[in-house]
VEXSE-178804 format. One record per residue: residue number from 1; residue in one letter; x, y, z of N, C-alpha, C in turn. Coordinates in nm, 2 decimals. Layout:
N
<NUM, "a", <X, Y, Z>, <X, Y, Z>, <X, Y, Z>>;
...
This chain:
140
<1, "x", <-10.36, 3.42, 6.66>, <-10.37, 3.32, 6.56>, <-10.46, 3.37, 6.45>>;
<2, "x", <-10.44, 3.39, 6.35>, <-10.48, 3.42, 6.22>, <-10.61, 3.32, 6.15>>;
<3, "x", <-10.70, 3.30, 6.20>, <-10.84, 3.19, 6.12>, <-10.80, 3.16, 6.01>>;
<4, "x", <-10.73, 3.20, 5.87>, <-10.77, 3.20, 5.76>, <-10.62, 3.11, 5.72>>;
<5, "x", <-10.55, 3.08, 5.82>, <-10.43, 3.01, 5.82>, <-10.44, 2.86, 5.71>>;
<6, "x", <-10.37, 2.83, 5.63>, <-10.37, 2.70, 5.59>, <-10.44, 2.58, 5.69>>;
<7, "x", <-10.50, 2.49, 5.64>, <-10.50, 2.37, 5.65>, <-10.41, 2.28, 5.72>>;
<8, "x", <-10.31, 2.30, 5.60>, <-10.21, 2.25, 5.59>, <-10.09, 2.28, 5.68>>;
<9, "x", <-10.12, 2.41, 5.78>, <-10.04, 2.43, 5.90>, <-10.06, 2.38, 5.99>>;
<10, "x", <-10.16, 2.30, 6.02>, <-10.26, 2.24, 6.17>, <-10.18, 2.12, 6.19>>;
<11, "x", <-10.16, 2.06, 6.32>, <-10.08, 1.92, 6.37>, <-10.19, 1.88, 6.27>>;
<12, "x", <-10.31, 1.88, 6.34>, <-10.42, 1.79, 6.32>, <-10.55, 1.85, 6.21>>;
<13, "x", <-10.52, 1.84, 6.09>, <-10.60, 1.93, 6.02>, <-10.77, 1.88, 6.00>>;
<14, "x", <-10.86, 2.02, 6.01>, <-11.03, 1.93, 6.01>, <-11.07, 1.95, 6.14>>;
<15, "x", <-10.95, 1.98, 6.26>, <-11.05, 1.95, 6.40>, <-11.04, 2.10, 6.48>>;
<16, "x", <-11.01, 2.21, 6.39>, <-11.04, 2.36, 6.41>, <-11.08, 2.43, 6.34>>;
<17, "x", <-11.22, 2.49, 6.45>, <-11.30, 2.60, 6.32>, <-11.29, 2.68, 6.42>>;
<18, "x", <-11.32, 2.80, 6.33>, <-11.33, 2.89, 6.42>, <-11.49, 2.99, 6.42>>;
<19, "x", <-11.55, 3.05, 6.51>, <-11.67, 3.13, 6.51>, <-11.65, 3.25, 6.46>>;
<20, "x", <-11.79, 3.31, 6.47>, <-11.73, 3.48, 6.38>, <-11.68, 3.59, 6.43>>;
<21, "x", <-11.64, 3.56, 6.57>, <-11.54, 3.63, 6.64>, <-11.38, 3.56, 6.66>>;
<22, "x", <-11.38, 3.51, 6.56>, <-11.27, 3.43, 6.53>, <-11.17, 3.37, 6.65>>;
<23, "x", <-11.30, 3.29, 6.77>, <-11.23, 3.22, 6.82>, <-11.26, 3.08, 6.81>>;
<24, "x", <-11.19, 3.02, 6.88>, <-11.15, 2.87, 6.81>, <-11.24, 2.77, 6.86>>;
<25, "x", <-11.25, 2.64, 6.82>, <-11.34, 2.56, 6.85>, <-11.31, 2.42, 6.86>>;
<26, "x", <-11.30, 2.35, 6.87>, <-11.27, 2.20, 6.88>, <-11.39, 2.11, 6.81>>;
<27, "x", <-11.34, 2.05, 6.69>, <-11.46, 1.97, 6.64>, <-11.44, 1.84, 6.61>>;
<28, "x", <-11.47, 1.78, 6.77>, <-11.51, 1.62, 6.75>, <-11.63, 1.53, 6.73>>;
<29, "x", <-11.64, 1.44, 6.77>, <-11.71, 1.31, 6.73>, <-11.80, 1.30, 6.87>>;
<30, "x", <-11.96, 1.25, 6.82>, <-12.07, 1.24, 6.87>, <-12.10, 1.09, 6.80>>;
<31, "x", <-12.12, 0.97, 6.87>, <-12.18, 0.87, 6.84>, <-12.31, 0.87, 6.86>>;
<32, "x", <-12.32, 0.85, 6.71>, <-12.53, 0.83, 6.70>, <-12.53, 0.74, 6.75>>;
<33, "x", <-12.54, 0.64, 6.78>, <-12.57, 0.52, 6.83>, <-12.54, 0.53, 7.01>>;
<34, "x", <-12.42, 0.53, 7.08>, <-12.41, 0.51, 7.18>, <-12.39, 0.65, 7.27>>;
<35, "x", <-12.35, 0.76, 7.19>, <-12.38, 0.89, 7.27>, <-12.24, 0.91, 7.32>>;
<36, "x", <-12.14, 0.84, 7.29>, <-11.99, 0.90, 7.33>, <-11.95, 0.98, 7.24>>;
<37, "x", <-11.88, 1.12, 7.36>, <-11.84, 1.23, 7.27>, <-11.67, 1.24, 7.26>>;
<38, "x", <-11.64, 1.20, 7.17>, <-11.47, 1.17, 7.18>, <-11.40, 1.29, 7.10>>;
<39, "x", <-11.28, 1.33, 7.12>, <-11.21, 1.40, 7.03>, <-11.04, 1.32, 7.01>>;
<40, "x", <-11.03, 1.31, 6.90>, <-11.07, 1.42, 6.74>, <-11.11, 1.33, 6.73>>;
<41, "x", <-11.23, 1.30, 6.62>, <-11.37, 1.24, 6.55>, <-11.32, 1.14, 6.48>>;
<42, "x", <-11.36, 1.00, 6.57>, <-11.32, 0.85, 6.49>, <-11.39, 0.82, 6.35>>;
<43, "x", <-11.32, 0.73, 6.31>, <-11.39, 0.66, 6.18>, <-11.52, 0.56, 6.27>>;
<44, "x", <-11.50, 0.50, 6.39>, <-11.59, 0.40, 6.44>, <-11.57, 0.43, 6.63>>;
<45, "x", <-11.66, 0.39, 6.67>, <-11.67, 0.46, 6.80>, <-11.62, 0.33, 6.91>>;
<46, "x", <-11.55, 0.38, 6.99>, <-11.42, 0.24, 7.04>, <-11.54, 0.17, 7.16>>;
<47, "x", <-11.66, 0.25, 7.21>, <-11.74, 0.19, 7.29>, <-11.82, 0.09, 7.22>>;
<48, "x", <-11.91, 0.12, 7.12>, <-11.98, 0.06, 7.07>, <-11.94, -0.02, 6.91>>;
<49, "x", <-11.83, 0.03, 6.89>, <-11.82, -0.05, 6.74>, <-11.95, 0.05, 6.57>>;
<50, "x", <-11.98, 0.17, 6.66>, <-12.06, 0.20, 6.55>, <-11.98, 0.29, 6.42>>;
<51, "x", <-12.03, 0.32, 6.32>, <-11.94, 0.38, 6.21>, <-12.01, 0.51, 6.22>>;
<52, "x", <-12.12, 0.52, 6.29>, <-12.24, 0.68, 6.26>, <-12.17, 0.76, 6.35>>;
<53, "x", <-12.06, 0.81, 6.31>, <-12.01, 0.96, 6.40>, <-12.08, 1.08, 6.35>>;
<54, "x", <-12.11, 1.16, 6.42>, <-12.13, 1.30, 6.40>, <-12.05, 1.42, 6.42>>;
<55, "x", <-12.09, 1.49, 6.34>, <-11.97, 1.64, 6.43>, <-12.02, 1.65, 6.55>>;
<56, "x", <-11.92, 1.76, 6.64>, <-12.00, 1.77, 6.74>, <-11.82, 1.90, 6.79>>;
<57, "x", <-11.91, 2.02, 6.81>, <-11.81, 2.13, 6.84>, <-11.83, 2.12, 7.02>>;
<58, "x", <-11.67, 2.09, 7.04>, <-11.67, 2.08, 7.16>, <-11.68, 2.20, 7.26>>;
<59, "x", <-11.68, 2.21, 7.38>, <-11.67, 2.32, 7.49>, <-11.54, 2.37, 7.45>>;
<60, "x", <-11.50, 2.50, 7.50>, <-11.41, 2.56, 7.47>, <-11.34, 2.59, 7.62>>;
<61, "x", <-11.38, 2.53, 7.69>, <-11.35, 2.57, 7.88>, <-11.34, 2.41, 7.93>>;
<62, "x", <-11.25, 2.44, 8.04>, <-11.25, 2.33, 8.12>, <-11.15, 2.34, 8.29>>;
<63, "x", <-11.14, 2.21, 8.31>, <-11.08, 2.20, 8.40>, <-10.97, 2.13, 8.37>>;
<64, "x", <-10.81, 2.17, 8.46>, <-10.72, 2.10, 8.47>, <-10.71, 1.98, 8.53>>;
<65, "x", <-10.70, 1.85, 8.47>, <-10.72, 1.74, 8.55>, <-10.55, 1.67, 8.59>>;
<66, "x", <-10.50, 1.72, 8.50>, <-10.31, 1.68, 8.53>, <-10.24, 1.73, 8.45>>;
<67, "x", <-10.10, 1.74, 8.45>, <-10.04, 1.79, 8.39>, <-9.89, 1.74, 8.39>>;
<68, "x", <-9.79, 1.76, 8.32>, <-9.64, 1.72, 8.28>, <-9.51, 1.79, 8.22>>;
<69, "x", <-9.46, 1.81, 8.32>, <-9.33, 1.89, 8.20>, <-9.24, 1.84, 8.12>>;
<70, "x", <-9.24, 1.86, 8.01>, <-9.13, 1.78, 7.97>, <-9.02, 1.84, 7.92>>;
<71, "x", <-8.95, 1.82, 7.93>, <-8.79, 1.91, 7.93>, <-8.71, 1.80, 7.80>>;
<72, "x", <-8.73, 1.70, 7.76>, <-8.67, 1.62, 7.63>, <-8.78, 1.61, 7.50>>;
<73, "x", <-8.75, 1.72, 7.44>, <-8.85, 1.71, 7.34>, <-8.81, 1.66, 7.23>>;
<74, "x", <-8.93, 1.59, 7.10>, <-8.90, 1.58, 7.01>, <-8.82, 1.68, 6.88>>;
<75, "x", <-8.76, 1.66, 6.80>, <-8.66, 1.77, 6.76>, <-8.76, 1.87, 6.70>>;
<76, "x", <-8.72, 1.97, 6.66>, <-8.81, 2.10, 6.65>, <-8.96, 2.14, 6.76>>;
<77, "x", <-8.94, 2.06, 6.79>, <-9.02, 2.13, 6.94>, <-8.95, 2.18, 7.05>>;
<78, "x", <-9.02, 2.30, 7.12>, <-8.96, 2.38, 7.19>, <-8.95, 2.34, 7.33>>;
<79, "x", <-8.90, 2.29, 7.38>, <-8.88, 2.25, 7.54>, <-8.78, 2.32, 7.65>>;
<80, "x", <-8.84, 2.34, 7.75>, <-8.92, 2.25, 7.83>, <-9.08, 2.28, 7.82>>;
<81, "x", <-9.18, 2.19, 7.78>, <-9.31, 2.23, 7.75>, <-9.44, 2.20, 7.84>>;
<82, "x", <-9.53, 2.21, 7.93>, <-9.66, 2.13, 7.99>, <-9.74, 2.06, 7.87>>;
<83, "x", <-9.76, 1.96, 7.89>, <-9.85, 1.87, 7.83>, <-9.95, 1.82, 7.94>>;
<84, "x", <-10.13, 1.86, 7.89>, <-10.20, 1.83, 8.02>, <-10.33, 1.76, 7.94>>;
<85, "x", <-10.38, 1.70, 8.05>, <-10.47, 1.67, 8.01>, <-10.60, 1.76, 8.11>>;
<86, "x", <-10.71, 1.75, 8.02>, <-10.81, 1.83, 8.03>, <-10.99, 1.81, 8.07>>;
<87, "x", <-11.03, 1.84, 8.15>, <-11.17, 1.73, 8.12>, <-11.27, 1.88, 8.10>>;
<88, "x", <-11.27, 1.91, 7.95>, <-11.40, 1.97, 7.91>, <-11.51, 2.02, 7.97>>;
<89, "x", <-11.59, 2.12, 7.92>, <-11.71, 2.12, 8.07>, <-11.84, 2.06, 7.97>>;
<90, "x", <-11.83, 1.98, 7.85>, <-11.89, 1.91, 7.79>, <-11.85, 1.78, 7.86>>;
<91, "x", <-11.82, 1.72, 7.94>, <-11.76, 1.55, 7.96>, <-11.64, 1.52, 7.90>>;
<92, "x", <-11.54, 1.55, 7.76>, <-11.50, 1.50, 7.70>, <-11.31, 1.54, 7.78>>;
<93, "x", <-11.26, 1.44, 7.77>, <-11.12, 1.48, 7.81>, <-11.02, 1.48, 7.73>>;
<94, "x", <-10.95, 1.59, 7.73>, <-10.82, 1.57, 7.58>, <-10.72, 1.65, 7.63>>;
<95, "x", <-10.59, 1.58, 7.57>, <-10.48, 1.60, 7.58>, <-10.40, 1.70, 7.49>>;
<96, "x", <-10.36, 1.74, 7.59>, <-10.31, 1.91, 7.44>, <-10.18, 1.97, 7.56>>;
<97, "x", <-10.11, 2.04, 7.48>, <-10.03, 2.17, 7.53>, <-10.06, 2.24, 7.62>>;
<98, "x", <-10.02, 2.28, 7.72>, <-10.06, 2.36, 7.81>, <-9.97, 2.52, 7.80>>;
<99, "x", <-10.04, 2.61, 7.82>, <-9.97, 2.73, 7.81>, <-9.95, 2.79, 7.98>>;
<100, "x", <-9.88, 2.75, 8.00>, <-9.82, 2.80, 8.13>, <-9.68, 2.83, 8.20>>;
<101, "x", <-9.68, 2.92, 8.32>, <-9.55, 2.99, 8.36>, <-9.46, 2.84, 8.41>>;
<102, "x", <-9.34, 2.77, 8.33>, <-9.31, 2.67, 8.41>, <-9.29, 2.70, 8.54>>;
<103, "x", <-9.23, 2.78, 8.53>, <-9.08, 2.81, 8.64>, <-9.25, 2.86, 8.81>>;
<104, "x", <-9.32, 2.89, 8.79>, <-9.52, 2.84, 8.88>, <-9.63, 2.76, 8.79>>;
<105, "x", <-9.59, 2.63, 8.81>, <-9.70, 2.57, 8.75>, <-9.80, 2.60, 8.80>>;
<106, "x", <-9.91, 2.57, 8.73>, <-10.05, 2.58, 8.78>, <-10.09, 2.48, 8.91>>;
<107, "x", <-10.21, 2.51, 8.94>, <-10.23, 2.39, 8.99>, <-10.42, 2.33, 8.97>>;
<108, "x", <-10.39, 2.22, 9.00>, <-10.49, 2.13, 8.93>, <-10.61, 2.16, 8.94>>;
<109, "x", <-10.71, 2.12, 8.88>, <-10.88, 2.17, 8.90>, <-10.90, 2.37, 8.83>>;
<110, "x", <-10.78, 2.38, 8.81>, <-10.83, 2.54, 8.77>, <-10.89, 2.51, 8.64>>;
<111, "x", <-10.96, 2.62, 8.59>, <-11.02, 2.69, 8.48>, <-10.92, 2.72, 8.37>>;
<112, "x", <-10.95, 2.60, 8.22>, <-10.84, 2.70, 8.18>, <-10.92, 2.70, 8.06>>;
<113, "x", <-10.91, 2.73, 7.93>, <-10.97, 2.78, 7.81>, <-10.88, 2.74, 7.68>>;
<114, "x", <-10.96, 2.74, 7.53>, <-10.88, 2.68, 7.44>, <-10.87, 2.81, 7.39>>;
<115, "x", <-10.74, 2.75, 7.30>, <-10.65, 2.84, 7.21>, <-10.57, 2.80, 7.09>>;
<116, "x", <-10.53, 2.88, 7.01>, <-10.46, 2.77, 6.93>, <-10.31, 2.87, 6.92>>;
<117, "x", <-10.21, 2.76, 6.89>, <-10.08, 2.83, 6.91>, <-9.96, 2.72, 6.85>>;
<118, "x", <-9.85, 2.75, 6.81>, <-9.76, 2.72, 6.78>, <-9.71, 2.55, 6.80>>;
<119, "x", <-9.73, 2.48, 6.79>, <-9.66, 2.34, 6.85>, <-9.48, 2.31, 6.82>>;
<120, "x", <-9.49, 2.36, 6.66>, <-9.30, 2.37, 6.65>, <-9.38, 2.40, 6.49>>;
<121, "x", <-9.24, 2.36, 6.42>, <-9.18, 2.40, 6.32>, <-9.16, 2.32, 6.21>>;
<122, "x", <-9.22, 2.36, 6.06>, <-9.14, 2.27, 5.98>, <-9.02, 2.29, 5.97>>;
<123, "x", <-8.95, 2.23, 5.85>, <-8.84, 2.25, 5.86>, <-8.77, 2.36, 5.76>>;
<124, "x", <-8.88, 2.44, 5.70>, <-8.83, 2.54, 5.60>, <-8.93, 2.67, 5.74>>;
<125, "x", <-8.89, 2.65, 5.85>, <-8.95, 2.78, 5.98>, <-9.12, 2.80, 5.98>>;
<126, "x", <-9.18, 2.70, 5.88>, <-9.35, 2.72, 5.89>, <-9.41, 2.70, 5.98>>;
<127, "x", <-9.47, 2.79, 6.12>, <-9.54, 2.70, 6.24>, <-9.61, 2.59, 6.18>>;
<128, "x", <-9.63, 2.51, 6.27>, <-9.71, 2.36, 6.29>, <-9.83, 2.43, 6.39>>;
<129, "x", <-9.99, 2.43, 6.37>, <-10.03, 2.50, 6.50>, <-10.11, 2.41, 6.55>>;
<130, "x", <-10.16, 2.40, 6.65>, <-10.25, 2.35, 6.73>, <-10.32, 2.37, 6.86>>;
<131, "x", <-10.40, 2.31, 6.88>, <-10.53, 2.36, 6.99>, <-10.40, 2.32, 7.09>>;
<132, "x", <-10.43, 2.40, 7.21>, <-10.38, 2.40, 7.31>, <-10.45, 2.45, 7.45>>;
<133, "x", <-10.43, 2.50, 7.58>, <-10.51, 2.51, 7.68>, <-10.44, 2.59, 7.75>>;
<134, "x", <-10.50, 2.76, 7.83>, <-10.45, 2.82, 7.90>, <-10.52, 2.85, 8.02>>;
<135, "x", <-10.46, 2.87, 8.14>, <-10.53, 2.89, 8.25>, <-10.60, 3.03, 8.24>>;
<136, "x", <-10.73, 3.03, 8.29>, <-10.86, 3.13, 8.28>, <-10.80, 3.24, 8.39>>;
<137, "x", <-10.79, 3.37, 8.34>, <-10.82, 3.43, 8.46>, <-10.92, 3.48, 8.51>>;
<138, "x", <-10.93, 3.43, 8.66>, <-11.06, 3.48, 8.66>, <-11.07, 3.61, 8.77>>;
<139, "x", <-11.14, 3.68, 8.75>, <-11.22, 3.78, 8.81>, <-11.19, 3.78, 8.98>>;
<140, "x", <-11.13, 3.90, 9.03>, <-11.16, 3.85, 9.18>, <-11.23, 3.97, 9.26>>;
């Protein structure tokens, strides 16, 4: 994935930066007030009702907490796809793409890491991209 990519190619534009080894970062919301770290970064914080969000660059690693295949996708999305959810090794849990072998799903509690990649397509072939999540290999 290319850093210097449009804006304007992101699902979700604003909540990826990248570091100077040009890997990627997740940048959500830190309530000054009540200390919940949510992603992507509210206008007002759904625990406390406060408006004081902060940035706040999330973990880049986590654990698999569930996962989904889904085989009926919306049109220009590529299916059959994993959609998982994720619980951060900051606390924060988010829902994203998963990059994995369908045909051996993963299995739950592993190590997986952020990335950014492809979601689908406009309609003149321009990726759409976004954060997504792949299992870590690790070391044996």
């Amino acid at each position: 994935m290319n850093a210097s990519a449009s804006e304007a190619n992101y699902a979700l534009p604003g909540t990826i930066s990248f570091d100077e080894a040009h890997r990627p970062r997740l940048m959500g919301g830190l309530c000054a007030q009540c200390g919940a770290k949510v992603f992507p970064k509210p206008k007002i914080c759904s625990g406390c009702w406060s408006t004081e969000q902060q940035d706040l660059a999330l973990a880049t690693r986590g654990k698999l907490y569930s996962f989904s295949i889904v085989h009926a996708a919306r049109k220009g999305w590529p299916s059959p796809y994993a959609i998982a959810y994720v619980d951060l090794d900051d606390g924060v849990r988010i829902c994203a793409p998963l990059e994995a072998d369908l045909a051996h799903p993963p299995t739950l509690d592993i190590t997986v890491e952020l990335i950014v990649g492809t979601l689908r397509a406009h309609a003149d072939g321009t990726p759409v991209l976004s954060h997504r999540f792949k299992p870590v290999q690790e070391a044996r």
